[in-house]
C-alpha positions as CSV (number, residue, x, y, z in Angstrom):
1,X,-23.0,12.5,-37.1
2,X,-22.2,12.2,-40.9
3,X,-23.3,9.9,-42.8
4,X,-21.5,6.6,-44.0
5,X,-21.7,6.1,-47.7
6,X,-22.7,2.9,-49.3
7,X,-19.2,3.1,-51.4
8,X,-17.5,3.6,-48.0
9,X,-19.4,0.5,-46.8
10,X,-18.6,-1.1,-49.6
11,X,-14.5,-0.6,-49.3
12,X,-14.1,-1.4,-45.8
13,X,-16.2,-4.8,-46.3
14,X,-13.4,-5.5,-48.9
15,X,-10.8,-4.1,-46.8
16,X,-12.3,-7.0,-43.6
17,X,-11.7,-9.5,-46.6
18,X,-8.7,-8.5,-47.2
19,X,-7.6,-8.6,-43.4
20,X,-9.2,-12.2,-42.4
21,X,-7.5,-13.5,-45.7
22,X,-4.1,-12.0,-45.6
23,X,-1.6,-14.8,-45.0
24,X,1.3,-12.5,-43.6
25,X,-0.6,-11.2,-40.5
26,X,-1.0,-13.0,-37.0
27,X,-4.4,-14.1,-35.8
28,X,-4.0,-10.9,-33.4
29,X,-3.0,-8.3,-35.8
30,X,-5.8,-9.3,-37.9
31,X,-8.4,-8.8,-34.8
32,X,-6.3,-5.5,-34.2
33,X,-6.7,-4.3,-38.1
34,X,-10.7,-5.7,-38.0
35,X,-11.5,-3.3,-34.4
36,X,-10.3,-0.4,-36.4
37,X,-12.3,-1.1,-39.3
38,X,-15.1,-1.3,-37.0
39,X,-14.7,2.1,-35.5
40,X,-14.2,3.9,-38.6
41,X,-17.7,2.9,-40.0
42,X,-18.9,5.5,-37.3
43,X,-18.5,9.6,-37.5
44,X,-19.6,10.7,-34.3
45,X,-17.1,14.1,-34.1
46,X,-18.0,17.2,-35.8
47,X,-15.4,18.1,-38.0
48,X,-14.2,21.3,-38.3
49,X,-14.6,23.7,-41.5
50,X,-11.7,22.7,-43.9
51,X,-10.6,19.7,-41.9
52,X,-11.8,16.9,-44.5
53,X,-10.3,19.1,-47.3
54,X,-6.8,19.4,-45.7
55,X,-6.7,15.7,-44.8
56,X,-7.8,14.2,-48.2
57,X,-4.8,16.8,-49.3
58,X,-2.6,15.0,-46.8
59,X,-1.5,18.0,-44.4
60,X,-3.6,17.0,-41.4
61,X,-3.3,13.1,-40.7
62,X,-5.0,11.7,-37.9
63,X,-2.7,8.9,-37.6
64,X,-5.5,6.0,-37.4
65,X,-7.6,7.7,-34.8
66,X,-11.0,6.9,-35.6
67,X,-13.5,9.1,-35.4
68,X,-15.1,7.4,-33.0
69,X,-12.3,7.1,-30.0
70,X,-13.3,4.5,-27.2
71,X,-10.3,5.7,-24.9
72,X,-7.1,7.8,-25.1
73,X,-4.3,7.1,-27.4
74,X,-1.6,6.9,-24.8
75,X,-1.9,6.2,-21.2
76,X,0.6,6.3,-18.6
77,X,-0.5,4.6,-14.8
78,X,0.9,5.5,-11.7
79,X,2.2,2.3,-11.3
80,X,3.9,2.8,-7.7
81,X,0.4,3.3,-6.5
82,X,0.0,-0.5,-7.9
83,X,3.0,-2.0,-6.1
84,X,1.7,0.4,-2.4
85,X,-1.7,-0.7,-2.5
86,X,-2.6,-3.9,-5.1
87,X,-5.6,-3.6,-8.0
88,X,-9.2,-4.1,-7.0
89,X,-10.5,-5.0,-10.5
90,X,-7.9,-7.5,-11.3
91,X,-8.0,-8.9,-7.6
92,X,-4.1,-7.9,-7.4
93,X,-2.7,-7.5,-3.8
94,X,0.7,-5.2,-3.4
95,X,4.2,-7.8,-4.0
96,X,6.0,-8.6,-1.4
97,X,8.9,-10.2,-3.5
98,X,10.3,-9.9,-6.8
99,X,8.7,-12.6,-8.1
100,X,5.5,-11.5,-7.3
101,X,6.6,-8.0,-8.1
102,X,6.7,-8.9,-12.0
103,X,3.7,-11.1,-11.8
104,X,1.3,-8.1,-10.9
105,X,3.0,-5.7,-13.3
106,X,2.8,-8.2,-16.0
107,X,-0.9,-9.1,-15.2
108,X,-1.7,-5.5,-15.0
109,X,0.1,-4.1,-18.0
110,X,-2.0,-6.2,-19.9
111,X,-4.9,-4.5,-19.2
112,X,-3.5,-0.8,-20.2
113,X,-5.2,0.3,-23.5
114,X,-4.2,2.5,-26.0
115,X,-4.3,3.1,-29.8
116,X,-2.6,-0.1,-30.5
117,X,-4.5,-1.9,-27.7
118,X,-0.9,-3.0,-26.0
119,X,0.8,-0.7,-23.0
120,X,2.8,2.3,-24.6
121,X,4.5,3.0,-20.8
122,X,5.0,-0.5,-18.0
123,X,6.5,2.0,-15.4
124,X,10.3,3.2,-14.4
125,X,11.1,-0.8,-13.7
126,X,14.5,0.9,-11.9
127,X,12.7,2.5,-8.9
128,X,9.4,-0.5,-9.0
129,X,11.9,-3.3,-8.6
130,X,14.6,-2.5,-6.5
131,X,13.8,-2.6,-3.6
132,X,12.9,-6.0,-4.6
133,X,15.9,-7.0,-6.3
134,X,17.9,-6.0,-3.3
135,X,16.4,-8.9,-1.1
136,X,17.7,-11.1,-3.8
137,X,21.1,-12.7,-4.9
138,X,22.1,-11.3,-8.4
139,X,21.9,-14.2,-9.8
140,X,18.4,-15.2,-9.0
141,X,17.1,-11.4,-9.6
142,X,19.2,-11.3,-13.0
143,X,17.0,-14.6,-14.0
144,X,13.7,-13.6,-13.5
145,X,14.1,-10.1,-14.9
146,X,15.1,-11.5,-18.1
147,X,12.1,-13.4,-18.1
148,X,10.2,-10.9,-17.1
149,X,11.5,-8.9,-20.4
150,X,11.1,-12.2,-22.1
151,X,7.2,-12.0,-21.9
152,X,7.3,-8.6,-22.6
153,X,8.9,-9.5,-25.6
154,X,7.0,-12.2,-27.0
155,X,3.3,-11.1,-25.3
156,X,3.4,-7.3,-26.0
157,X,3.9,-8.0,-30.0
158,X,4.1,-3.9,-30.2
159,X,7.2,-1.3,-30.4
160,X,5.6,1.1,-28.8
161,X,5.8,-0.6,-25.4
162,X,8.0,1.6,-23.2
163,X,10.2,1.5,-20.1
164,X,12.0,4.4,-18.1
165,X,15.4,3.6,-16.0
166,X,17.7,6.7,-14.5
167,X,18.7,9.1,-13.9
168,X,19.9,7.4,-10.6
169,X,22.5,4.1,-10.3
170,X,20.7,0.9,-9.1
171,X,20.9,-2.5,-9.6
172,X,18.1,-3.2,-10.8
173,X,18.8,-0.8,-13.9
174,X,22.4,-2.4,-14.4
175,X,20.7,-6.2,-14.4
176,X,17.7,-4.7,-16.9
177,X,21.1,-3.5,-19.2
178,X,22.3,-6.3,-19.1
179,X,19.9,-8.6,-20.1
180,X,19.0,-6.6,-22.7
181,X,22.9,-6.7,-24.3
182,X,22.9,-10.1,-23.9
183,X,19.3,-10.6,-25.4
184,X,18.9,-8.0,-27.8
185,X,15.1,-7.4,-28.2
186,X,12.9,-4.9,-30.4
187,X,10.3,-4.9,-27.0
188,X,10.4,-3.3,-24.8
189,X,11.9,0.4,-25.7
190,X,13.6,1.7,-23.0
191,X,14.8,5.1,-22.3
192,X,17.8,6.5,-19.7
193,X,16.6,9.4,-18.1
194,X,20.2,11.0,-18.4
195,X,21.7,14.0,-15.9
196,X,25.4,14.2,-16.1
197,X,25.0,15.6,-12.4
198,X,23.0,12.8,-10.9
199,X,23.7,9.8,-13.2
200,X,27.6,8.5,-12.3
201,X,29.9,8.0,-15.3
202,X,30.7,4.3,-15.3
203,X,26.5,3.5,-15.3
204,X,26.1,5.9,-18.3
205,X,29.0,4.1,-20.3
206,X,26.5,0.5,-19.3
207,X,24.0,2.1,-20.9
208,X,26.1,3.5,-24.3
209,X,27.8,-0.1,-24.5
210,X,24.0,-1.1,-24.6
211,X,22.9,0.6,-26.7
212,X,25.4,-0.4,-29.3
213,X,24.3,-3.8,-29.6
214,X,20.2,-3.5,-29.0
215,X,19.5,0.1,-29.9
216,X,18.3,0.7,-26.4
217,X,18.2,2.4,-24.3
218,X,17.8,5.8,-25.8
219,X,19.1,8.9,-23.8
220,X,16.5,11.1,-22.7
221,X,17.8,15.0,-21.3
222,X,16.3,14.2,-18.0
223,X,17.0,18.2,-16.9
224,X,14.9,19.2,-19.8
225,X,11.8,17.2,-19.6
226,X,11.8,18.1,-15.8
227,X,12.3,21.9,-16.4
228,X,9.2,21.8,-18.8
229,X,7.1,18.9,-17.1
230,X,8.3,18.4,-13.6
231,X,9.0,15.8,-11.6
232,X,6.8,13.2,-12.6
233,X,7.1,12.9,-16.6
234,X,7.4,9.5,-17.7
235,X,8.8,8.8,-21.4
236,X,6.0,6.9,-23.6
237,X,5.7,4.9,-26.7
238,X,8.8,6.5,-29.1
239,X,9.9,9.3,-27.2
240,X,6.7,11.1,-25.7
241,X,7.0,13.0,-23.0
242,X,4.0,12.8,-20.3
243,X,2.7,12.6,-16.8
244,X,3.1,9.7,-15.4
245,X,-1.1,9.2,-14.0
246,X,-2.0,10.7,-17.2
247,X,-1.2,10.5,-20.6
248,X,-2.7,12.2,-23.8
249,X,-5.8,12.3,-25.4
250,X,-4.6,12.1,-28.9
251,X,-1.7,13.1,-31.4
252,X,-2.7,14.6,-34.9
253,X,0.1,15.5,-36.7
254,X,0.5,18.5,-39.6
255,X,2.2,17.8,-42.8
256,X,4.3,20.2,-43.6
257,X,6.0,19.5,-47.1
258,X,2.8,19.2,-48.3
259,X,2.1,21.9,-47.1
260,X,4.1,24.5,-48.5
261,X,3.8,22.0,-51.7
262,X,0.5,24.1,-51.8
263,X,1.6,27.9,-51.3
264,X,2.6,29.7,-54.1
265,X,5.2,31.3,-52.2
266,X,6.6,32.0,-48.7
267,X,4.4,35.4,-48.4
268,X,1.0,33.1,-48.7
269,X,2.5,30.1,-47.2
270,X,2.0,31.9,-43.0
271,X,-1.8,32.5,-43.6
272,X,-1.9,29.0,-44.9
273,X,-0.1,27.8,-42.3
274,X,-2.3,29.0,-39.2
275,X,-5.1,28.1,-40.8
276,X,-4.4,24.5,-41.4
277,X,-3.1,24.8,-37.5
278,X,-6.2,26.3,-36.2
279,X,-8.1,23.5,-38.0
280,X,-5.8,20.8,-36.7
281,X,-6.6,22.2,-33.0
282,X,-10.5,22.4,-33.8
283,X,-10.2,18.5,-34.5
284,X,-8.1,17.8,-31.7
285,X,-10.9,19.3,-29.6
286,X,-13.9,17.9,-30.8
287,X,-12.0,14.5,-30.7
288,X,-11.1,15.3,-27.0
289,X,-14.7,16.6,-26.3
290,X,-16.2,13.6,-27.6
291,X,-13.5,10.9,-25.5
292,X,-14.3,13.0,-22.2
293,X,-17.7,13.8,-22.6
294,X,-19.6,11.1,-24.2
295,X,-17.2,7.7,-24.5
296,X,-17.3,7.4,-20.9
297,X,-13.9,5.8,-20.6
298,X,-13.3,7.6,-17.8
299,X,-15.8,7.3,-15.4
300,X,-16.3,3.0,-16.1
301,X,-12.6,2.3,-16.8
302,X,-10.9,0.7,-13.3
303,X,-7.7,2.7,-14.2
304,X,-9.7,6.0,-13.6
305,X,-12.0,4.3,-10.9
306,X,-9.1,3.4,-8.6
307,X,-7.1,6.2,-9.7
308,X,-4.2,5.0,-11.2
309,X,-4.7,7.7,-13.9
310,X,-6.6,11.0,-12.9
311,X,-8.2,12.8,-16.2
312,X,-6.4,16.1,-15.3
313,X,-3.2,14.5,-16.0
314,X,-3.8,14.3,-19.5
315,X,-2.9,16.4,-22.2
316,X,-2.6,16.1,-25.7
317,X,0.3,16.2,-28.8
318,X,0.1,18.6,-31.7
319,X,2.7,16.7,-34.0
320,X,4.1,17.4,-37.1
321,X,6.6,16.1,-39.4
322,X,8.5,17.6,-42.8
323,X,10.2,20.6,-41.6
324,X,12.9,20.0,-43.5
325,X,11.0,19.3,-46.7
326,X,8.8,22.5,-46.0
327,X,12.2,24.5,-45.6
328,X,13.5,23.4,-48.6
329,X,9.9,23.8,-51.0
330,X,9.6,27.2,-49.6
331,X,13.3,28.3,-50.3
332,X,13.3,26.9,-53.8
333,X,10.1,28.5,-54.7
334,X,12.0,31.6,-53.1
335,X,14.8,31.3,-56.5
336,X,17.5,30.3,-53.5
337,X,19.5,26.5,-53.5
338,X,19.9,26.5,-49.5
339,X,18.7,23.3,-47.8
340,X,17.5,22.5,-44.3
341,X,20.8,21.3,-42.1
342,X,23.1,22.7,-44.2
343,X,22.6,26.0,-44.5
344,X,21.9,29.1,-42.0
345,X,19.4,30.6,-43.6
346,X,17.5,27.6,-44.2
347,X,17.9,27.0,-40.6
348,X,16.6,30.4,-39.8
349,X,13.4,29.9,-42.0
350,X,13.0,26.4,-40.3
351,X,12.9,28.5,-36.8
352,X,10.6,31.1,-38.1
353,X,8.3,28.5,-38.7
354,X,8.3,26.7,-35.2
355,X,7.9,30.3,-33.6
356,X,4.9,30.6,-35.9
357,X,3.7,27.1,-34.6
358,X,4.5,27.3,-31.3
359,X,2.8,31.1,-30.5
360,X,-0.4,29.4,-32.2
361,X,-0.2,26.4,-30.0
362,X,0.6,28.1,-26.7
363,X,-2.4,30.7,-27.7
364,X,-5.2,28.3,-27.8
365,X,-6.6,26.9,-25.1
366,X,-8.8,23.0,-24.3
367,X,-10.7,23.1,-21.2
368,X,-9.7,19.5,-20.5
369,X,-5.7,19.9,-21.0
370,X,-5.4,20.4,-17.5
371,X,-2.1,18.3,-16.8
372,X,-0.3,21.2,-19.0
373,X,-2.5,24.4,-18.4
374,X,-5.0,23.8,-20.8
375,X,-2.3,24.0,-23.8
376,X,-1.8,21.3,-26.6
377,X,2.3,20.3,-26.3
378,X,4.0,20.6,-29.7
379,X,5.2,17.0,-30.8
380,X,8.1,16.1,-33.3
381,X,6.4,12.8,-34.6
382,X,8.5,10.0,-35.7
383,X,6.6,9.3,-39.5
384,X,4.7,6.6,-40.4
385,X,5.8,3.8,-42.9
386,X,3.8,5.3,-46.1
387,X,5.4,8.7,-45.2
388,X,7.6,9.0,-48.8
389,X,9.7,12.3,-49.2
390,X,9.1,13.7,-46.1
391,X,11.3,13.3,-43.1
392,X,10.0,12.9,-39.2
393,X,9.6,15.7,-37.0
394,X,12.4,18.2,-37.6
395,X,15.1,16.0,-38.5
396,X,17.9,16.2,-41.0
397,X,17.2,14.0,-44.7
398,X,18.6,11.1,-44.6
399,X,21.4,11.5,-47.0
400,X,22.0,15.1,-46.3
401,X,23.7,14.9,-42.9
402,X,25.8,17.2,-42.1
403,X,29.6,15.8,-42.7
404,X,30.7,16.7,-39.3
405,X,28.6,15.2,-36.1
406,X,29.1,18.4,-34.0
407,X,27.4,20.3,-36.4
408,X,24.6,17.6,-36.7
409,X,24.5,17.7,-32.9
410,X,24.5,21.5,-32.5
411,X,21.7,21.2,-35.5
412,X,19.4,19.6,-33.1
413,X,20.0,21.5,-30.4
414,X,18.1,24.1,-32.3
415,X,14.8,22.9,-32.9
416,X,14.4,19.9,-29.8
417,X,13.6,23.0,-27.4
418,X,10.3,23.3,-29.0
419,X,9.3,20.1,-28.3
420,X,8.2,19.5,-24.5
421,X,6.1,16.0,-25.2
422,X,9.1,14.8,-27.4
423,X,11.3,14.6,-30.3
424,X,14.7,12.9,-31.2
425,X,17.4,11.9,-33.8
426,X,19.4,9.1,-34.7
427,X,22.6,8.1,-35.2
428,X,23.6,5.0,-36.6
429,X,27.6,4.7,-35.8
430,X,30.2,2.0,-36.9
431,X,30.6,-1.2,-35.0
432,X,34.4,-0.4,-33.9
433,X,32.1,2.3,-31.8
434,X,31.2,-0.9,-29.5
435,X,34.5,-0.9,-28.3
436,X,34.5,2.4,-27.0
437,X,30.8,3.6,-25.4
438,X,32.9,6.5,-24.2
439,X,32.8,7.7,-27.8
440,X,28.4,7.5,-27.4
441,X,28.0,9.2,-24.1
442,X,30.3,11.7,-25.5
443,X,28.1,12.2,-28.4
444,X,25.4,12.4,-25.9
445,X,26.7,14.5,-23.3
446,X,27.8,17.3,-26.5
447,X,24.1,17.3,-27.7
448,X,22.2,18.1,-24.5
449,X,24.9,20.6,-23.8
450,X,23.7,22.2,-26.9
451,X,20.0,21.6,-26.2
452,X,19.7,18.5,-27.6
453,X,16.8,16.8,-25.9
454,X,16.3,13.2,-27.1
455,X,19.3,10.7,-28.6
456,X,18.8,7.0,-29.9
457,X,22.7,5.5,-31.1
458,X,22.8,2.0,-32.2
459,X,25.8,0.0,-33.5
460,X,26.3,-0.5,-37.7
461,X,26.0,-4.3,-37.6
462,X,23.4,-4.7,-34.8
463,X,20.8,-6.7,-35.8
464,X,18.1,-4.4,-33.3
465,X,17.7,-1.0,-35.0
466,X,15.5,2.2,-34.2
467,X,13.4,2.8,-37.3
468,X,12.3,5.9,-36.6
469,X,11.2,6.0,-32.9
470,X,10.4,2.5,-32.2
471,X,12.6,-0.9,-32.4
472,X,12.8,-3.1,-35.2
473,X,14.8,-6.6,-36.4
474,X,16.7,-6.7,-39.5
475,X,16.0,-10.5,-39.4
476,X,12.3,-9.8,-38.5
477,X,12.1,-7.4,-41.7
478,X,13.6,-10.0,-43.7
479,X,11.7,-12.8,-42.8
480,X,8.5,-10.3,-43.6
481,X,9.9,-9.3,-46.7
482,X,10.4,-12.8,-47.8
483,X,6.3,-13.8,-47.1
484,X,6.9,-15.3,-44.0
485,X,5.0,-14.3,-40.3
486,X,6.8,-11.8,-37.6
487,X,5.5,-11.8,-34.1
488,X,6.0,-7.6,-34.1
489,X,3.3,-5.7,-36.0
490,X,5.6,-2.6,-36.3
491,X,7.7,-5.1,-38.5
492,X,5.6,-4.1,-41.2
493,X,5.9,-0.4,-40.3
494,X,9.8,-0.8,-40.5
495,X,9.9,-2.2,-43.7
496,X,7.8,0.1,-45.4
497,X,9.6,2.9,-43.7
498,X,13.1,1.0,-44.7
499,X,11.2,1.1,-48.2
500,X,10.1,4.8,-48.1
501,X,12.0,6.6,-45.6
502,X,15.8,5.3,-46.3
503,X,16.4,4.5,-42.5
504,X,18.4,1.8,-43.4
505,X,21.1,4.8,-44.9
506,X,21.6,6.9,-42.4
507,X,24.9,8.5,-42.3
508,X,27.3,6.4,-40.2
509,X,29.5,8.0,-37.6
């Protein structure tokens, strides 16, 4: 265990001040922001040689993780096996109706932890409620579901909260569409598990015209993620792709503009660049050691003890973010003018370095990454809303899109295959676009023909928007920018990532 300095002490007894006295934040974001001040007065994780350098540099970022976890950062329950057989903890029998169908998954999801102490995943709501919904009229099904999204809304005050419809027509999917186009909402996210082979035309087009006015649902290459993770992946938090049962341990993501910021040219920037990955994987496994081994969330928590997750489900996600900015520092300290997305020999650098990353990934091994044969899963992670100059996962720069949208498209197609636990791009298109969804699927169906795996569209003048991964407001962001409260707490991450990261610009198509 390291030891705590007294000017460490010292800073996070201003930064509870702070918190308790900041007049923009809920009384539940404050209690949120005080826990993880608590947990990172205590080092219990031996850190790896070179770790504590590379972070204070800013290539390794843990993303929040204390050092200290108390459970998993995402968790994904079976929750079929709620709805066969009840919950002994919360004294929860198995529904027999609709109504009491969204009563147990709403007292239940409650009780799902993860890093931001709300549910990142509340089940594929498609194939939990219909055979519920079908006992109802459409009217009175419609009703409650909206409530039921409602609550979500206004109880789970956190973006990260996901849902999973498709790739099969229901009802119950069509009803969840549209309540959400006729009550936009930045909770839940949603993605449609897409497969032009299974999914029928007309409910695709339901879900394009959706996602036009509320940014959701987001299309998900369902053939993909079940190539790489089988049949029971679920879609989590932004885009992350996990086993439903399961979930992942953690996500630490590499920096890699600032990265090659550091190399003095693209000859010493490899060595640098498996070094700073083997140290990123020698943190991810102490962390995971420590969460398995010592926390003890598994054997006391009743998820675990009544198996709606099992431990060998979990894996975890090796993220990274600033290929294009590492692309572009490398080839400029090169003498050349090339730039990431617009260029084929910046492209071809950008896929020398995910070969690099993903041979070192698929070469290491954790004992307790079962779910995925003891392998970490390489992650595109969406930024974080200080990130300045450095763009999420493998995207394009905002402001350097490709004029054409095929070759944006066929762009991505290039660099999603390497991510099996997720990535994605956005697209921001014109409002006349909500007059023909055709024009959406069609950008949809184009992409995952080229190997696209993960699309989020939303309309120019919707008030919904995707910030990055998660949903946002414009009038929420707004309201928080003019001093007054927001219910979300990844209000604040939109705006600063409207402030640092340009989303608000995105190239409309």
């Amino acid at each position: 265990m390291r030891a705590i300095t007294m000017e460490r002490v010292e800073k996070t007894r201003q930064a509870v001040l702070d918190t308790v006295c900041n007049g923009l934040l809920t009384h539940e974001q404050k209690v949120t922001g005080l826990e993880r001040l608590a947990e990172s007065l205590i080092e219990v994780i031996d850190l790896p040689k070179d770790y504590l350098r590379l972070k204070d540099a800013g290539i390794i970022c843990d993303l929040g993780e204390s050092n200290c976890p108390p459970r998993p950062r995402y968790i994904v329950p079976d929750y079929a096996k709620l709805f066969r057989g009840g919950c002994e903890f919360l004294e929860l029998g198995p529904p027999s109706d609709l109504e009491e169908a969204l009563n147990v998954l709403s007292i239940f999801m409650r009780h799902v932890p993860s890093v931001t102490n709300f549910p990142v995943f509340i089940g594929f709501l498609d194939r939990l409620l219909e055979p519920f919904v079908l006992k109802e009229s459409r009217e009175a099904a419609k009703k409650k579901i909206k409530l039921f999204l409602r609550y979500v809304d206004r109880t789970v005050t956190d973006s990260f909260c996901h849902a999973d419809i498709g790739p099969e027509d229901s009802l119950t999917g069509r009803l969840l569409l549209e309540c959400e186009r006729e009550e936009p909402k930045s909770v839940p996210n949603i993605s449609f598990l897409y497969d032009p082979g299974t999914t029928p035309e007309e409910y695709a087009l339901l879900a394009a015209g959706t996602a036009l006015v509320s940014a959701k649902p987001s299309f998900a290459n369902h053939g993909m993620f079940l190539k790489e993770l089988g049949p029971d992946y679920a879609i989590a938090s932004c885009y992350n792709g996990l086993l439903a049962g399961g979930g992942s341990y953690t996500l630490t993501r590499l920096r890699l503009g600032h990265l090659a910021e550091t190399a003095k040219d693209l000859a010493g920037f490899w060595p640098a660049l498996e070094s700073a990955a083997q140290t990123m994987m020698a943190y991810m496994d102490a962390r995971i050691a420590f969460m398995v081994e010592k926390s003890g969330f598994f054997e006391t928590n009743f998820l675990s003890k009544e198996g709606f997750i099992h431990r060998d489900r979990f894996t975890a996600m090796f993220g990274l973010v600033g290929l294009a900015e590492c692309v572009n520092t490398l080839i400029e300290k090169s003498g050349k003018k090339d730039r990431f997305g617009r260029s084929a020999e910046a492209d071809r650098l950008g896929i020398k370095i995910m070969d690099a990353l993903d041979a070192a990934v698929k070469t290491r091994r954790n004992p307790y990454c079962e779910a995925t044969g003891g392998r970490f899963l390489l992650h595109g992670q969406v930024g974080i809303d200080s990130d300045a100059g450095e763009s999420p996962a493998a995207r394009i720069p905002i402001g350097e899109e490709p004029e054409e949208l095929t070759d944006h498209l066929i762009q991505c197609g290039l660099f999603h295959k390497y991510f099996p636990s997720g990535t994605g791009d956005v697209f921001t298109v014109e409002s006349t676009a909500g007059r023909n969804p055709a024009y959406v699927l069609d950008m949809v169906k184009g992409g995952f023909a080229k190997g696209g795996r993960y699309f989020s569209i939303y309309g120019s003048d919707s008030d919904v928007i995707r910030v990055t991964g998660y949903l946002v407001k414009r009038s929420e962001m707004d309201k928080l920018s003019d001093g007054k409260n927001v219910l979300q707490n990844t209000t604040a991450l939109g705006l600063g990532s409207a402030r640092n990261g340009r989303v608000l610009e995105r190239k409309r198509r």
